[in-house]
DOSE-964717 format. One record per residue: residue number from 1; residue in three letters; x, y, z of N, C-alpha, C, O, CB in turn. Coordinates in pm, 1 decimal, decimal comma, m for minus. Glycine has a CB too. Example, Ala and Ser with C-alpha at 12.3 -4.5 7.8 and 13.67 -1.06 7.14 Angstrom:
1/Ala/1319,0/m569,0/780,0/1230,0/m450,0/780,0/1320,0/m330,0/780,0/1423,6/m331,9/846,5/1130,8/m447,3/904,6
2/Ser/1285,0/m225,0/708,0/1367,0/m106,0/714,0/1290,0/3,0/787,0/1340,9/113,8/803,9/1408,4/m59,8/572,5
***
This chain:
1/Unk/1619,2/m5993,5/m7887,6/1577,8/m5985,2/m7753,4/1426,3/m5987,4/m7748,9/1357,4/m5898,7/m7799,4/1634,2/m5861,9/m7687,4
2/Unk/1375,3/m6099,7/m7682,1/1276,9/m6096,2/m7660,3/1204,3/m5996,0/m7539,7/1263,8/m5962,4/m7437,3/1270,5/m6208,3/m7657,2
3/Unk/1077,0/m5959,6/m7570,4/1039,2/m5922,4/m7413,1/918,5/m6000,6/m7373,7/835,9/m6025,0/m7461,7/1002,7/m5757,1/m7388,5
4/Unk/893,1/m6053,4/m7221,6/796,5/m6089,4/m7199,0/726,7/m6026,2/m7103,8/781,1/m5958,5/m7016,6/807,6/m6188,4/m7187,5
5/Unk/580,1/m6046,4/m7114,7/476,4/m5940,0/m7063,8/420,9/m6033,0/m6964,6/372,1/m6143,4/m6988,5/358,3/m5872,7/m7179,2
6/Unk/434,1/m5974,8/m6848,4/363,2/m6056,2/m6723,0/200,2/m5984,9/m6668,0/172,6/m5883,1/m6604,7/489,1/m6044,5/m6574,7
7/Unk/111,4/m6102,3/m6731,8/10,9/m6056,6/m6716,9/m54,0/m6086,1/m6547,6/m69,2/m6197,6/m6497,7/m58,8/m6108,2/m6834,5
8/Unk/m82,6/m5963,1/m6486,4/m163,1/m5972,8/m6357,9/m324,0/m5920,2/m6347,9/m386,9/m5826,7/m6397,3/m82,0/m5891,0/m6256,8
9/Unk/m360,8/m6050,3/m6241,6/m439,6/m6064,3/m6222,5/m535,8/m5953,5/m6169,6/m528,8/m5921,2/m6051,0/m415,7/m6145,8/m6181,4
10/Unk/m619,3/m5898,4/m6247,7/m685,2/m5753,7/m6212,5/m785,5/m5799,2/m6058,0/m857,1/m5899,1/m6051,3/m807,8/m5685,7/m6378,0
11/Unk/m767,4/m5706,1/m5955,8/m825,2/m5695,8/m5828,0/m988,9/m5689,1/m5847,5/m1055,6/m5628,4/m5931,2/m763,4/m5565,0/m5752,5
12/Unk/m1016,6/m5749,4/m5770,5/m1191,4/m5709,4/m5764,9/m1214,9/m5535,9/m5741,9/m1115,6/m5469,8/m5711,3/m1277,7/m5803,1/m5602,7
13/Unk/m1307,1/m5488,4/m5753,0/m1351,1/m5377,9/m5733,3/m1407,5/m5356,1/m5593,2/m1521,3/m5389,5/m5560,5/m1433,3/m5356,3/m5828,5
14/Unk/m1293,6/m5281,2/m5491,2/m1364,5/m5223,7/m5359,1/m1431,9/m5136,7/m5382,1/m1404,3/m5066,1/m5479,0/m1293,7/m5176,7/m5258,2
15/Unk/m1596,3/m5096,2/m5266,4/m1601,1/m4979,1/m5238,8/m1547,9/m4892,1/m5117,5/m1567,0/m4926,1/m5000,7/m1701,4/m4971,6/m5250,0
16/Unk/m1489,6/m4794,0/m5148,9/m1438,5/m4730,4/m5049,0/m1557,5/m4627,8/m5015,8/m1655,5/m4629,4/m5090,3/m1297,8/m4670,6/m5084,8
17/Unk/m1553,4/m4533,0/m4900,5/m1625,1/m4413,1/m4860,0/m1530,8/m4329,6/m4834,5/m1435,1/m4337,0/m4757,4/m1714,9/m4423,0/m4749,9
18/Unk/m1581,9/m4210,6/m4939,9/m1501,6/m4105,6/m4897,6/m1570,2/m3976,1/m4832,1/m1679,5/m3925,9/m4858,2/m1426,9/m4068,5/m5011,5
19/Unk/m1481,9/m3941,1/m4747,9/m1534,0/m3830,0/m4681,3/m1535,9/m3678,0/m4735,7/m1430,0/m3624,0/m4767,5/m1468,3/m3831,8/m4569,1
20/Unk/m1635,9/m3623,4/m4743,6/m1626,2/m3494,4/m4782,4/m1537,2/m3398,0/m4667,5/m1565,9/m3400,8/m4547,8/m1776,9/m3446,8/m4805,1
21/Unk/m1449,3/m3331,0/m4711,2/m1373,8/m3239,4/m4616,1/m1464,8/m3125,4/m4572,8/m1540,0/m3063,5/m4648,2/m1241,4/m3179,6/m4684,2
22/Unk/m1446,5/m3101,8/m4421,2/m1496,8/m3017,4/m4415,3/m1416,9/m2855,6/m4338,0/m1342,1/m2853,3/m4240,3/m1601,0/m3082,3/m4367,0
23/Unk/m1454,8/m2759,9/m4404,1/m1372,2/m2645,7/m4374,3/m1279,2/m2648,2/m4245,6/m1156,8/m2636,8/m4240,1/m1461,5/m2533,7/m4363,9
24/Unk/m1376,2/m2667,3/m4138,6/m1398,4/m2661,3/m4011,4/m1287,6/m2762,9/m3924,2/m1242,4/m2755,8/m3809,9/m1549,3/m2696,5/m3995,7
25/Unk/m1268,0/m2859,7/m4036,4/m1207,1/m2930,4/m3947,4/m1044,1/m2947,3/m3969,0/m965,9/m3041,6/m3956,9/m1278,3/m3053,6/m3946,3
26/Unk/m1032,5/m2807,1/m4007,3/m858,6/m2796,7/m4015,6/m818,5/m2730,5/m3883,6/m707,0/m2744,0/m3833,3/m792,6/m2691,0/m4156,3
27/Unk/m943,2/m2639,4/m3818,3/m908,0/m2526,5/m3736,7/m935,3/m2587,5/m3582,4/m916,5/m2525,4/m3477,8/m1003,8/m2384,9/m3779,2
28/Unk/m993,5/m2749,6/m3598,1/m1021,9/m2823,7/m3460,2/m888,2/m2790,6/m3376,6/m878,9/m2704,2/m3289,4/m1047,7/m3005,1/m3479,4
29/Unk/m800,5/m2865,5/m3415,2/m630,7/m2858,0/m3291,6/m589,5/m2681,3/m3277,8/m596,9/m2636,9/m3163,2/m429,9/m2965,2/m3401,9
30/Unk/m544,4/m2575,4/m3397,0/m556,1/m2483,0/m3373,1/m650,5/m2433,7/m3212,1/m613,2/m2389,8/m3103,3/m591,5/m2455,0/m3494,0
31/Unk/m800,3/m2473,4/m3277,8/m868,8/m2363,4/m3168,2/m790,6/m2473,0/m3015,8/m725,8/m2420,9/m2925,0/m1117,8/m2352,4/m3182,0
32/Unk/m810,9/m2578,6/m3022,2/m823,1/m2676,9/m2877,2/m647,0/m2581,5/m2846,4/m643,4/m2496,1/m2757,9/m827,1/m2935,3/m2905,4
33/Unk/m547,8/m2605,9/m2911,3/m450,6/m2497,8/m2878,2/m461,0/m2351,4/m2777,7/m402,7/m2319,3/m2674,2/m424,8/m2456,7/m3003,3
34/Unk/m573,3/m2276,5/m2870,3/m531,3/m2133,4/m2811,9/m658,9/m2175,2/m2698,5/m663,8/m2099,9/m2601,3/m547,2/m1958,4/m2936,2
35/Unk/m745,8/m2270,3/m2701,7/m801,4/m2275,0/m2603,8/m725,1/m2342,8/m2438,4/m741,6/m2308,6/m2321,3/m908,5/m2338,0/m2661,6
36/Unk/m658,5/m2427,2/m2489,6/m570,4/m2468,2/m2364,9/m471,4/m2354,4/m2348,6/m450,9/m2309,3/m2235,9/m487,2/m2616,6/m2385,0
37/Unk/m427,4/m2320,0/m2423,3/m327,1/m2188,1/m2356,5/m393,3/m2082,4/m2303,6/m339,5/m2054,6/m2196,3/m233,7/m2113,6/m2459,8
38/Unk/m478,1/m2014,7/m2325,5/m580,6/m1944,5/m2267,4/m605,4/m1993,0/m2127,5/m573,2/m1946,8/m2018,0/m699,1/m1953,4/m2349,2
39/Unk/m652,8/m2068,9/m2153,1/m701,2/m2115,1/m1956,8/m559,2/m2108,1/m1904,0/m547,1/m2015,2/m1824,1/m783,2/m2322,6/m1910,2
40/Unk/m429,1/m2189,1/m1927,1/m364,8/m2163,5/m1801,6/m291,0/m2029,7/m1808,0/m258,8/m1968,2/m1706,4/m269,5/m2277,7/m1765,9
41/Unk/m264,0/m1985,0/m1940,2/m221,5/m1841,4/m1869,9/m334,0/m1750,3/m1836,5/m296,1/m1637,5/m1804,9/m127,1/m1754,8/m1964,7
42/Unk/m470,2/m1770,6/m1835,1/m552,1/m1659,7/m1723,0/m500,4/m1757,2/m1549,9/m496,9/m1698,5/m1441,7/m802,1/m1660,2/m1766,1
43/Unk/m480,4/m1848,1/m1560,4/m490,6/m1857,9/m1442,8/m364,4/m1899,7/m1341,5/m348,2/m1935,3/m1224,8/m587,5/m1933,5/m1440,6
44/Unk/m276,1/m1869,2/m1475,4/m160,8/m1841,7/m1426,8/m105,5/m1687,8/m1333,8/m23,7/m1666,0/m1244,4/m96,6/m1862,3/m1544,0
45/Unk/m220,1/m1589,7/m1429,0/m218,4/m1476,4/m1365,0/m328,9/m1474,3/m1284,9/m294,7/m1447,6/m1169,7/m209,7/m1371,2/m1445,1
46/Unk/m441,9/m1490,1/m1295,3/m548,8/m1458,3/m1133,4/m579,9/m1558,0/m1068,8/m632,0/m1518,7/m964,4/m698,8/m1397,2/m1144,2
47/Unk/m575,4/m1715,5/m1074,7/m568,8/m1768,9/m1003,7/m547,5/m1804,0/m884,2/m462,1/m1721,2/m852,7/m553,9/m1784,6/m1033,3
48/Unk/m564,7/m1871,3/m789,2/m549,0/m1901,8/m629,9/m375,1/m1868,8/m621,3/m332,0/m1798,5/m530,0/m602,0/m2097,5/m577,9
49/Unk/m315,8/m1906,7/m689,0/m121,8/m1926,5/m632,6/m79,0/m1846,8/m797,3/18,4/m1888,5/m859,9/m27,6/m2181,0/m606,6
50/Unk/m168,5/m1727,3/m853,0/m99,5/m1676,4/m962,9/m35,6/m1588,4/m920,5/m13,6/m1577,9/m799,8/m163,8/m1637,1/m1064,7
51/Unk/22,8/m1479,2/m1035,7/97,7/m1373,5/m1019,1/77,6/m1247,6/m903,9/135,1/m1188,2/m812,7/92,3/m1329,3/m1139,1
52/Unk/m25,0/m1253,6/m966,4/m165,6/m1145,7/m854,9/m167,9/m1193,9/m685,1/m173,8/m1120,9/m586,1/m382,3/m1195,9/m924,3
53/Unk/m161,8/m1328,3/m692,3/m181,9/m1373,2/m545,6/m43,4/m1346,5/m461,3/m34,6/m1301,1/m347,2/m223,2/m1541,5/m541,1
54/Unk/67,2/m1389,4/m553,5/147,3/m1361,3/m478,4/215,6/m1251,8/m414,5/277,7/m1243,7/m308,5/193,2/m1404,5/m510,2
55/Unk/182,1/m1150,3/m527,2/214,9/m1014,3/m468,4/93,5/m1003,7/m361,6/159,9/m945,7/m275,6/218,1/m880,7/m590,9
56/Unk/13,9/m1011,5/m324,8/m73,9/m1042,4/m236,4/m21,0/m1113,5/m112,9/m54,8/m1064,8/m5,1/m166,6/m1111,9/m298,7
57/Unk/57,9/m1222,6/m112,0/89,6/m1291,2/m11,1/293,3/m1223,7/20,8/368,6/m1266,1/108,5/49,9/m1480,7/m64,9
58/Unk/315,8/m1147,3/m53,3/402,7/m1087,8/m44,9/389,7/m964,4/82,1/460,0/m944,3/181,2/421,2/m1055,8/m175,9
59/Unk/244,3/m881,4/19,9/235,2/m780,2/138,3/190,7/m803,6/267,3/198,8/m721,7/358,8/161,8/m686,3/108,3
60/Unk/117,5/m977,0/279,8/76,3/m1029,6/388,9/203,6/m1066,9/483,9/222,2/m1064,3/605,6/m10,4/m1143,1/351,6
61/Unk/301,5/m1111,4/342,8/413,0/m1151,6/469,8/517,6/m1048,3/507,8/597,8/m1075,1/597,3/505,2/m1283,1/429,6
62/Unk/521,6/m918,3/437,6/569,9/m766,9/542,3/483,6/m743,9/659,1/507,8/m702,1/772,3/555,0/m607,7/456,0
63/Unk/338,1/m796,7/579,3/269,4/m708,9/740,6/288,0/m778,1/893,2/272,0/m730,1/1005,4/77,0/m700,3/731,5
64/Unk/338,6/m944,3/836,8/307,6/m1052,3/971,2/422,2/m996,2/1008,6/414,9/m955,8/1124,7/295,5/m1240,6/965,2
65/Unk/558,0/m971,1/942,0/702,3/m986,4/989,2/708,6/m814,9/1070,3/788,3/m784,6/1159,1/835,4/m1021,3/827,3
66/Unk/616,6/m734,6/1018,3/596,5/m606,4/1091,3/546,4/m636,2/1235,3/600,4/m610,6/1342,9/492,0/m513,0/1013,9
67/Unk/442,5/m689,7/1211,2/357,5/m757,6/1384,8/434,6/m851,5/1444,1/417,0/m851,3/1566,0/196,2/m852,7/1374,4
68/Unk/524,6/m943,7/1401,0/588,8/m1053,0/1500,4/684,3/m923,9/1550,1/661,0/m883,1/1663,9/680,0/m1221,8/1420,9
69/Unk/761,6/m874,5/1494,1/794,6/m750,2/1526,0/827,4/m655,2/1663,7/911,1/m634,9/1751,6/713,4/m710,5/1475,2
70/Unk/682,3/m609,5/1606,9/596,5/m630,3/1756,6/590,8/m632,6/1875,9/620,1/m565,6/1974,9/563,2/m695,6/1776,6
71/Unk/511,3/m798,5/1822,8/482,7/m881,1/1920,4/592,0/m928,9/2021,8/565,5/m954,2/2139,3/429,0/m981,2/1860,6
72/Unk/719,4/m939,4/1966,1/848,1/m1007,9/1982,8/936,5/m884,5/2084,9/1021,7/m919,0/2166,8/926,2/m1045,5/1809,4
73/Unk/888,5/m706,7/2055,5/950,7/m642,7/2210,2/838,8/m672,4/2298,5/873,7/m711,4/2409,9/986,8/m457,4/2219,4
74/Unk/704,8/m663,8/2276,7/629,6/m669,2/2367,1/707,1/m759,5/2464,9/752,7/m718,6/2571,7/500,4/m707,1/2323,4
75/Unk/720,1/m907,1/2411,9/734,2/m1015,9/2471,4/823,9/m975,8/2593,8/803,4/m976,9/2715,2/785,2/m1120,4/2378,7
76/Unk/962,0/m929,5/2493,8/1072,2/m878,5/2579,3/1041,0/m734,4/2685,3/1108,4/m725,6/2788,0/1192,0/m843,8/2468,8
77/Unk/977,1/m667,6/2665,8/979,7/m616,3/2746,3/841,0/m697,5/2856,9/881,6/m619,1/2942,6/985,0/m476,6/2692,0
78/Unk/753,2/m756,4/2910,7/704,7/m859,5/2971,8/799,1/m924,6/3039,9/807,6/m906,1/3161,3/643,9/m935,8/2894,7
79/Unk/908,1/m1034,1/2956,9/996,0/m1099,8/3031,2/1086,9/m987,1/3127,7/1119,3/m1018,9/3242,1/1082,5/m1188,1/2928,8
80/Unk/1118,9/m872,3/3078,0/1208,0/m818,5/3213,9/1165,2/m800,8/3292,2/1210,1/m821,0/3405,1/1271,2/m723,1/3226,0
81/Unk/979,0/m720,2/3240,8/882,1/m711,8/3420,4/899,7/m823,4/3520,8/891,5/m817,0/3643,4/695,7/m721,7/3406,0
82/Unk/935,2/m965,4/3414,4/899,7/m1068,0/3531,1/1047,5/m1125,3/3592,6/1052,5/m1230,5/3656,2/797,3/m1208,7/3463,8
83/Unk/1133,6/m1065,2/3572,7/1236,3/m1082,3/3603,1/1259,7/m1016,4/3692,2/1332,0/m1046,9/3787,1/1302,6/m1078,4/3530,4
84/Unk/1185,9/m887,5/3670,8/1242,5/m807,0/3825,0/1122,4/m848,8/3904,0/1116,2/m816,6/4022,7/1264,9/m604,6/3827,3
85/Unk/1030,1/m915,4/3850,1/941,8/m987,3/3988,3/969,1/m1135,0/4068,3/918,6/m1191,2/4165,5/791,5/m1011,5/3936,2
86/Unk/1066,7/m1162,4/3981,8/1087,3/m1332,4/4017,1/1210,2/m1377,8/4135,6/1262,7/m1275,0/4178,6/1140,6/m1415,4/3856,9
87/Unk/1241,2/m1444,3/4169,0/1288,5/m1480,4/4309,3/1435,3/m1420,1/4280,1/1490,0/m1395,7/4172,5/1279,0/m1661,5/4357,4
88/Unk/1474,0/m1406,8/4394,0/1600,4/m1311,9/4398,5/1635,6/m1213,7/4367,7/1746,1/m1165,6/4392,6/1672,8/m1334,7/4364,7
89/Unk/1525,7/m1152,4/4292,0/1574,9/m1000,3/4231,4/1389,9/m927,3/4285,8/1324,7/m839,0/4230,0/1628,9/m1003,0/3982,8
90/Unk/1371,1/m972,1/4353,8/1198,6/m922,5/4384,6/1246,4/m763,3/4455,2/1314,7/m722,8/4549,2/1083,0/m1059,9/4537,8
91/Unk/1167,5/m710,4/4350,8/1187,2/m534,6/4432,6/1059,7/m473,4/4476,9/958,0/m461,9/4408,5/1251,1/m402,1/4317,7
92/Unk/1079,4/m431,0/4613,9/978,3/m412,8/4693,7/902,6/m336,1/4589,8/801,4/m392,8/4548,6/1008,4/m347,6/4832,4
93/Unk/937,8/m189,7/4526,2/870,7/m103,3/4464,9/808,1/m138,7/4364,2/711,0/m71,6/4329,0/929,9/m18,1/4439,2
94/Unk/847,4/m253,4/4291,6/798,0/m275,5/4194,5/716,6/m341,1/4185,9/636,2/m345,1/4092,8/850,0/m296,1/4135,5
95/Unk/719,9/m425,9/4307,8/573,7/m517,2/4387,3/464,0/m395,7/4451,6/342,1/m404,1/4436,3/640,4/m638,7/4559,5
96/Unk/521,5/m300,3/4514,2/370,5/m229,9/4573,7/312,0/m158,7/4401,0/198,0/m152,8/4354,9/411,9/m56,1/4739,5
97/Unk/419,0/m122,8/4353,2/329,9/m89,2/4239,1/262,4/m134,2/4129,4/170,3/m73,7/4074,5/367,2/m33,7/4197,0
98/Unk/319,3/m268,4/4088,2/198,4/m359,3/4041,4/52,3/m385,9/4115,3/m57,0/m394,2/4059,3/255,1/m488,4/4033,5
99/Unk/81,6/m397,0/4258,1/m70,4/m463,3/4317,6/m127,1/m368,5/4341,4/m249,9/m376,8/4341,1/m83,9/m553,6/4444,4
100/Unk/m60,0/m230,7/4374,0/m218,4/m99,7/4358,7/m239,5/m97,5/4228,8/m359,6/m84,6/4205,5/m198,0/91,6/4406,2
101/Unk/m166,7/m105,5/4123,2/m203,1/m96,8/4005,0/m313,1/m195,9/3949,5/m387,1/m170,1/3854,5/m93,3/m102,4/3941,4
102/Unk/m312,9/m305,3/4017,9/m419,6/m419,5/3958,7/m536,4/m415,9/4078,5/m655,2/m445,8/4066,5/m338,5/m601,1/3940,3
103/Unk/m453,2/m362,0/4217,9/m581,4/m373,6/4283,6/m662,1/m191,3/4277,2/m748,9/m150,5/4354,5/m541,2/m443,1/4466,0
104/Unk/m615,6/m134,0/4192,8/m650,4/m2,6/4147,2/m661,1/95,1/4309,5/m721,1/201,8/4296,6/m814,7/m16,5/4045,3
105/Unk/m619,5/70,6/4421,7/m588,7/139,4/4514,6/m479,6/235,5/4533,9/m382,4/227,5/4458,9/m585,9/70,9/4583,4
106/Unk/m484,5/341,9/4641,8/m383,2/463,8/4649,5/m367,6/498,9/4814,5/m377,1/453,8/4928,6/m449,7/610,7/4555,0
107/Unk/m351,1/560,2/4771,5/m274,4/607,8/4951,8/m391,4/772,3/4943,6/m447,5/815,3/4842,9/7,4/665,0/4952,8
108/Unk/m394,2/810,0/5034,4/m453,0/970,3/5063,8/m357,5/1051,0/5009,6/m389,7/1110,0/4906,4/m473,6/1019,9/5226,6
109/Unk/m262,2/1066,1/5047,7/m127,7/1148,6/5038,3/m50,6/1132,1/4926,3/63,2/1176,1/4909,5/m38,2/1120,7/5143,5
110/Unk/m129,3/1054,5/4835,3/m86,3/1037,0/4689,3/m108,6/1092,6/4552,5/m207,0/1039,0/4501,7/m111,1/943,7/4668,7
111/Unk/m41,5/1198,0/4459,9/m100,1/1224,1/4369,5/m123,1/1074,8/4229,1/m37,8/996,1/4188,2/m21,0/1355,6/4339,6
112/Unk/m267,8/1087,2/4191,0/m242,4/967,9/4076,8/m259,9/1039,8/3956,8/m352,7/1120,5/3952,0/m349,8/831,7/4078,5
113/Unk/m180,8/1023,0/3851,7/m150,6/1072,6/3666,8/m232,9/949,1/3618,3/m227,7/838,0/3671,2/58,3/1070,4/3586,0
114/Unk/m313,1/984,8/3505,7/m357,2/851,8/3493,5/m259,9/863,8/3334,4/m251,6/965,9/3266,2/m559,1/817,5/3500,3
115/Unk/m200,6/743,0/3306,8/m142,9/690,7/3169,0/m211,8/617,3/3077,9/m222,5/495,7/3094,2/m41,6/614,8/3185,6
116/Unk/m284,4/700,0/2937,7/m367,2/642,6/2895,0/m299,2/521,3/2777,8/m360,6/471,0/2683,7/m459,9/748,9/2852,9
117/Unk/m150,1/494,3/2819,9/m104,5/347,2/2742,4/m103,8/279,9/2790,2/m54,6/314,3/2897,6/m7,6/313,1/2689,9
118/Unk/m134,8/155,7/2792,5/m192,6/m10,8/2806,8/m58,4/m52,7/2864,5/38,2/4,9/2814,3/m245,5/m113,4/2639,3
119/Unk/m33,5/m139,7/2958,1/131,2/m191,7/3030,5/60,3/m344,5/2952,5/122,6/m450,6/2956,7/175,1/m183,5/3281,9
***
């Protein structure tokens, strides 16, 4: 058995450049990591629409739903004043006593209480 030897053709000589490693640059993605996670969880918590805000917009929206509240017997009691002022149900008494009341007039023979709550 023979063997035969296949001679190849040796490559020219490249130069390559090699880079010296440097410590520093294993810990680049690491830091860019805890640096992007950092920002959004601070501002996940204090941010404009974070954790913090919302309990914030939580006690804003007891306090509105306290005042519509409110606002909402006020209303109702208003609409019955004007119900007993409005056509067909108009009551004399309740007409003389609105217009001395706004025109702040009395009779002689009248005692006046003054009521220091707001109608």
């Amino acid at each position: 058995m023979r063997h035969t030897v296949l001679r190849v053709k040796a490559m020219p000589l490249m130069w390559t450049r090699h880079h010296k490693k440097r410590k520093f640059g294993r810990f680049i993605l690491p830091s860019l990591t805890v640096a992007f996670l950092s920002y959004f969880s601070y501002h996940s918590l204090e941010g404009d629409f974070g954790l913090k805000a919302a309990e914030g917009f939580e006690r804003q929206r007891f306090e509105r739903s306290a005042e519509l509240a409110r606002l909402v017997a006020q209303r109702e009691k208003l609409e019955k004043q004007v119900q007993l002022l409005s056509d067909g149900s108009l009551e004399r008494d309740m007409l003389d006593e609105k217009a001395r009341y706004q025109l702040n007039l009395s009779r002689p023979d009248e005692i006046v209480i003054f009521n220091t709550q707001t109608n």
